[in-house]
C-alpha positions, 0 to 999 in steps of 0.5 A: 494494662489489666487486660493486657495481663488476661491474654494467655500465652498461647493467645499471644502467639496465635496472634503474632503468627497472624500478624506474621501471615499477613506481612509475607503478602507484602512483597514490596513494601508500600515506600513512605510519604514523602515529609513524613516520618516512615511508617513502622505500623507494617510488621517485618521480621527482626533484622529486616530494615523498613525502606527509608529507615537506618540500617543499623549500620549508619546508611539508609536502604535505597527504595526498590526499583519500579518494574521495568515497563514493557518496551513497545513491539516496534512497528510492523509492516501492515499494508502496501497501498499501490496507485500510478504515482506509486506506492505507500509502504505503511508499517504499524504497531496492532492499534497503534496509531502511529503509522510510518509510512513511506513511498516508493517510485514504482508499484511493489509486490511482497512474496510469500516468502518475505521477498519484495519486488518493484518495477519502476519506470524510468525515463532517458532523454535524446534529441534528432537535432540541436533544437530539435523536441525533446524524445523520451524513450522509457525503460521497465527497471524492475528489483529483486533480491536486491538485484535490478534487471531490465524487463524487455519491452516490445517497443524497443524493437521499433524504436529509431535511431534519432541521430540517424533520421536527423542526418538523413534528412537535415532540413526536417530533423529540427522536427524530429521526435519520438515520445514513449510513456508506460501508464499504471492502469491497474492491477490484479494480484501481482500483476500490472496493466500498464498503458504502453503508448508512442507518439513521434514524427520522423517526416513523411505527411503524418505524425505516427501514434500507438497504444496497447496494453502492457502486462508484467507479472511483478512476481518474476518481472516477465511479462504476461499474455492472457490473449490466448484465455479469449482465443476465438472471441470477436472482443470488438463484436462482443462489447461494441455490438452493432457500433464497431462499424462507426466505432474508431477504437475498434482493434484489440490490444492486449488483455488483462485482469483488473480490480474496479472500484472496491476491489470489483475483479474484471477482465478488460481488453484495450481498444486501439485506433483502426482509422489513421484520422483517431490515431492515439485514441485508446480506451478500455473496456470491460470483457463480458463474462467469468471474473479473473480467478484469485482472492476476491473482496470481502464480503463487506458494505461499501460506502452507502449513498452518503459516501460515508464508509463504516469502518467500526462501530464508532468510526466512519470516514467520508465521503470516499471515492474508492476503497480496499478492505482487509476484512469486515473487520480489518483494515482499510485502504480510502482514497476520499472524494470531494463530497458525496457523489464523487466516485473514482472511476474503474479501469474500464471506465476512465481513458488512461493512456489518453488523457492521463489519470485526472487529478489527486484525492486523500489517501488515508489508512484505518486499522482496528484500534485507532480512533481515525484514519490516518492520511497516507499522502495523495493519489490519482487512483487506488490501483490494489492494496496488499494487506500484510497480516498472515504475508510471511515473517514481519521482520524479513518483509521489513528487511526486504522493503528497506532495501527497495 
């Protein structure tokens, strides 16, 4: 009490402005121990009530409301993952490792505008005869804006009227048949390979088959010729050499631009059967010379000889047959393989059309942030993949792909 008497007026205000200073930083008061009596060491000006304590009125003042958290950015479309079974629509927050995915019949295309596009295969049934096999005549649906058209088809000019051949010659129409199939086999940009092939028997001593390469430009939904790039070239001469004279699928048809393995760019051409003994034989082959013109993979490593795929520098994925990059440093696309030396095989490496697109691997998805990757679904083959980052307005594409 005696020194409380040394302290000088000015002394004392001097101190309850210091006081006062360091009250005003606390904006919102620390709440009290719960069991305990609320604290009073806090300064507070006259007339302001402590939080837990009476008002003065009788009631006690509610504690402040926590700041409302962030709501999360809902997710975003990220990839489309084509393959011939079709394709993976995956939408994700930045680094988040909540994927939603869906697949969709067909192969889609997103356009610089936000637009998207599918071209499905679809399948209708007939028979010459009851007990007769079973036809299959196919048909190219493709969407746009919301709207469905059929892409013309080649094949639709030959196509025989079953019923008819079946009357005409009653006692062979139990053995009637005609059998159509469109094949994804690849893709370059926007634009797919299919294998168009035709198997049937409408009498006569042999069963007729045919295949060629098919091409629609997913953009519009025509399809697309590149015949012309190659006018003068002896395509057979050129890749089978001295061979093409003992050589059964020697005869040029079609010609188109595919991705390889890791997004390799390629022009092939289908070889088709010239002899009548190998009718139904195809195959394709790489044409020598320039690559397709458009975007090429990034200049990133590949999975090394362990078949392990460096994805950052704490995570890593195999064994991986093939793949897509986003960048070096972006996303990535894995189909996996079974152990180290399983690869996936390139359009003109494998006999699509021939003997179907072999079994299904893993599909997986990885973007930065996450600390795995993510299973897609399975595919028999990664035909492209379509980053979305920079492609238009997110919430446009979203809108245009639910109503796939």
């Amino acid at each position: 009490m005696t020194r409380a008497r040394l302290f000088t007026l000015p002394s004392a205000l001097s101190l309850a402005l210091v006081v006062f200073a360091t009250a005003c930083g606390e904006k919102v008061p620390y709440p009290p121990t719960p069991g305990k009596a609320p604290s009073t060491s806090r300064a507070s000006s006259p007339g302001t009530p402590v939080p837990g304590e009476p008002s003065g009125t009788g009631k006690a003042v509610a504690e402040p409301s926590p700041p409302a958290a962030p709501e999360a950015a809902p997710p975003r479309p990220v990839a489309v993952v084509r393959t011939p079974e079709g394709s993976f629509l995956v939408s994700a927050r930045p680094g988040g490792p909540d994927l939603a995915v869906r697949k969709v019949p067909g192969l889609v295309l997103v356009k610089a505008d936000g637009g998207a596009c599918v071209a499905r295969v679809l399948t209708e049934t007939a028979r010459a005869a009851t007990g007769s096999p079973e036809s299959r005549f196919v048909r190219l649906s493709f969407r746009i804006d919301g709207k469905d058209i059929d892409v013309p088809l080649p094949e639709a000019a030959d196509r025989p009227d079953l019923i008819a051949a079946g009357k005409a010659d009653p006692d062979m129409a139990g053995t009637f048949y005609h059998r159509e199939s469109l094949t994804a086999a690849g893709m370059w940009g926007g634009k797919v390979a299919y294998v168009a092939a035709i198997d049937g028997f409408l009498g006569g001593a042999h069963p007729y088959a045919s295949r060629h390469l098919l091409v629609v430009d997913l953009a519009n939904g025509h399809l697309d010729d590149a015949s012309s790039r190659f006018a003068g070239h002896d395509l057979a001469a050129e890749i089978l050499g001295n061979a093409r004279e003992t050589t059964c699928t020697r005869r040029p048809a079609g010609v188109a631009a595919v991705e390889g393995r890791g997004g390799e760019p390629a022009w092939v051409v289908g070889l088709a059967h010239d002899v009548e003994s190998c009718a139904g034989e195809f195959r394709i082959a790489r044409i020598p010379g320039p690559a397709p013109e458009g975007p090429r993979p990034p200049e990133a490593p590949g999975p090394g000889k362990d078949g392990v795929l460096r994805l950052s520098n704490t995570v890593n994925a195999g064994p991986v047959a093939d793949w897509r990059l986003a960048g070096p440093d972006g996303a990535a696309v894995m189909l996996m393989g079974s152990d180290r030396n399983d690869r996936a095989a390139s359009p003109w490496e494998s006999a699509a059309g021939r003997r179907g697109n072999g079994p299904t691997r893993e599909l997986r998805f990885w973007q930065p942030g996450m600390a795995a990757p993510a299973v897609l679904g399975r595919a028999s083959a990664l035909l492209s993949v379509q980053f979305l980052e920079g492609v238009g307005d997110s919430r446009k594409i979203q809108e245009s792909l639910d109503r796939l």
